[in-house]
N, C-alpha and C positions, 0 to 999 in steps of 0.2 A: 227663737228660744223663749222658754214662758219667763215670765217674772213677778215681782209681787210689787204691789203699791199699798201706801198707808194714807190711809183716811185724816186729816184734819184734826182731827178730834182723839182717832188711835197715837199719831203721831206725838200729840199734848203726851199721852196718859205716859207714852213710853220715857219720856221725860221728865214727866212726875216717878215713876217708876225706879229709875235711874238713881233721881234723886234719894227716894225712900231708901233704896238699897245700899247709896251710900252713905249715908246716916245711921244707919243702924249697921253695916258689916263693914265700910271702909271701900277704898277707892276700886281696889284690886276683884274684890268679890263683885261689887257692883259691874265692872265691865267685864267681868267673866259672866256675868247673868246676862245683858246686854247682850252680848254674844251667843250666848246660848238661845232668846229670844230670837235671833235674826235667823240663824241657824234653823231654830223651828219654823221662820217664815218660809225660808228656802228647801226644807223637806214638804211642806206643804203645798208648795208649786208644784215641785217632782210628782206629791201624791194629794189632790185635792181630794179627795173621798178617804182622806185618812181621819175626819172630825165625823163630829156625829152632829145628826142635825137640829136642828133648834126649833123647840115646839110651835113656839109661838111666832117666829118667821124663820117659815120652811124655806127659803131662800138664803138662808145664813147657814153656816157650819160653825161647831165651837171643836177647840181643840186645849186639852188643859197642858199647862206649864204650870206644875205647883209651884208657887201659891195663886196662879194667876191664870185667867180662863180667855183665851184668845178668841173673838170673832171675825169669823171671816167671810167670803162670798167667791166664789169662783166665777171667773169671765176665758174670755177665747187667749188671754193673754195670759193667761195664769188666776193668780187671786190678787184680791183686795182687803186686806186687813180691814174690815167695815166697822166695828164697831171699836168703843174701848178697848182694852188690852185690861179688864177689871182683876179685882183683887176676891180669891175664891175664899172661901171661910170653911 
């Protein structure tokens, strides 16, 4: 069964993430967002060529979650959430 793994670095950001969202909407929105992120990690598994690819390394896929633009990378196992989990403007 495929799965996803987070990067080091993605893992931080989702925790800053977290944080930001609950500071600004409160506990409840925050881990409904939370969820909603995981949610995307795990439709992304099922469909890795659902992002679009990333100019500057063609090896990445980005996939957005307004406000926030997921990087990712596909392997035999599924994907790897590769890069931050950044904030889109």
């Amino acid at each position: 069964m495929a799965s996803y793994k987070i990067s080091p670095v993605a893992e931080q950001d989702l925790i800053d993430i977290y944080i930001r969202e609950f500071h600004k909407w409160g506990e409840k929105p925050a881990d409904d967002f939370q969820r909603q992120l995981i949610s995307t990690f795990r439709l992304l598994v099922e469909n890795p060529g659902l992002g679009r690819s990333v100019a500057i390394r063609p090896q990445l896929q980005q996939h957005d979650v307004a406000p926030y633009v997921i990087f990712y990378r596909k392997f035999s196992y599924g994907v790897r959430i590769a890069m931050p989990v950044i904030f889109s403007f």
